[in-house]
C-alpha positions, 0 to 999 in steps of 0.5 A: 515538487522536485525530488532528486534522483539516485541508485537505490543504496543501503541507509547511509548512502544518501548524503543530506545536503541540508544546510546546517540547522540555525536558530530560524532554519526548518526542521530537516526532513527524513530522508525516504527512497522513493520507488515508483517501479511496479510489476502490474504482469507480475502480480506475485513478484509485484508483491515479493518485492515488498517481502524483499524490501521489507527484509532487507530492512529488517537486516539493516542493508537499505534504508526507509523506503516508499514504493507507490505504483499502479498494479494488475489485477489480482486478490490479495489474501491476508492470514485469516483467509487462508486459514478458512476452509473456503480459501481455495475455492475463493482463489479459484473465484478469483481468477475466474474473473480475470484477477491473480489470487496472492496471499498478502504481506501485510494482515487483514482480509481479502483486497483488491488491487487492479489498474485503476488502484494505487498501491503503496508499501512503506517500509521502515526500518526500526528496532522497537517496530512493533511499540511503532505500530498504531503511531504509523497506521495514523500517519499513513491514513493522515497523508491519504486523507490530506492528498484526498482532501486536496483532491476535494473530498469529503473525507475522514478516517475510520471503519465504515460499517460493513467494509470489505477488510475492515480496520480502524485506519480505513480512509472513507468518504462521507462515512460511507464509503471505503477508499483506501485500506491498509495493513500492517506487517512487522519483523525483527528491525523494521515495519511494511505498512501496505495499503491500496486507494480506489481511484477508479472502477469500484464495480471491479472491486465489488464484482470480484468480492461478492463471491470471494467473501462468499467463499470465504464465508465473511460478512460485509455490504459490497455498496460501501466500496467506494472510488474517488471517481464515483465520489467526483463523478468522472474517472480521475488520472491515476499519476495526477492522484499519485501526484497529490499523493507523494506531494502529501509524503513530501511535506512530511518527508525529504523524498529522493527518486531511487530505483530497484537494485539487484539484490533486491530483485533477486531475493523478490525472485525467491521469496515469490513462491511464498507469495503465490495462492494455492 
């Protein structure tokens, strides 16, 4: 898969070298800037680049986006959780053992990231976002399972009974076990869809969220956290997953390598605090 490089620019910016459209010519592609950039040190600013991009969006300054990347340890609390009573003692039972507490930007429950997880945040620019929710919830959980499927899963869309933040777009394998969540955030003019596949070390997911759920007084089975290492046997390349991955995007999309500009870093720097748990 080859995948042209540019700046990170503003929609527009990116000229569509496609050749014109004949009668037998292949539909042309939707052009999405691929970001492979991530902050694993930075948990809370990792997070606020996702804000700023979304924002962004939202505003009309830059064009679709995916950010994939590998990310630190840390929590990332949705709304419901911190609306609970036990939301500050389930921060603290979070960095206890080592991981950063975020409140997400995306909705759902308490999730995990850590380096053996692969992150990704979609963004999408769109007037109607909100009327475009269910149809890219199904898209991203379709891209996810055909990657895994490639990979040699067994695998299949849905809820597993008793899975940690639960939602109808969980990617599981054999129905038992979840590998992949995903949330969902929209605003004026665009969507964040966010998400996080287990690839290895699922006793890092299980561990942290035995007393994290517990805090938060949530219900769930900690044996259905899955990875696609316990479903294959042996710890897996985290860049040869995200291979598969953008490969899976590339079928779908014209993806072009782009970085990070200023401006998006600079409002990450301040919506940062918005992002960080008590």
């Amino acid at each position: 898969m080859r995948l042209r490089r540019c700046n990170f620019k503003p929609p527009g910016s990116i000229p569509d070298r496609s050749p014109p459209r004949g009668r037998y010519d292949a539909p042309v592609l939707r052009p999405i800037t691929l970001i492979r950039r991530s902050f694993p040190y930075q948990p809370v600013f990792d997070t606020a680049v996702s804000h700023a991009l979304l924002r962004r969006a939202g505003r009309g300054e830059i064009g679709e986006t995916l950010r994939i990347s590998t990310p630190g340890r840390m929590v990332a609390f949705g709304r419901q959780d911190m609306a609970s009573p036990g939301y500050e003692d389930a921060a603290v039972q979070a960095r206890q053992r080592g991981f950063a507490a975020i409140e997400r930007l995306a909705g759902g429950r308490a999730a995990v990231f850590h380096p053996g997880t692969i992150a990704f945040a979609w963004t999408v620019p769109e007037m109607e976002a909100r009327a475009g929710i269910t149809t890219r919830f199904k898209e991203i959980a379709n891209i996810v399972a055909g990657a895994l499927d490639k990979l040699g899963l067994d695998v299949h869309v849905g809820e597993v009974r008793g899975e940690y933040c639960p939602g109808a777009y969980s990617v599981n394998a054999r129905h038992q076990k979840k590998l992949m969540g995903v949330g969902q955030r929209v605003i004026r003019g665009a969507a964040h869809v966010g998400g996080v596949i287990v690839v290895n070390d699922s006793a890092a997911v299980r561990n942290v969220l035995v007393p994290v759920y517990g805090s938060l007084g949530v219900p769930w089975e900690p044996v259905t956290v899955g990875s696609i290492e316990d479903e294959l046997g042996a710890p897996r390349d985290i860049s040869k997953v995200v291979d598969v991955v953008i490969e899976e995007f590339a079928d779908r999309f014209r993806l072009v390598e782009g970085l990070l500009d200023p401006e998006t870093l600079a409002e990450a720097e301040a919506l940062a605090p918005d992002h960080a748990s008590p």
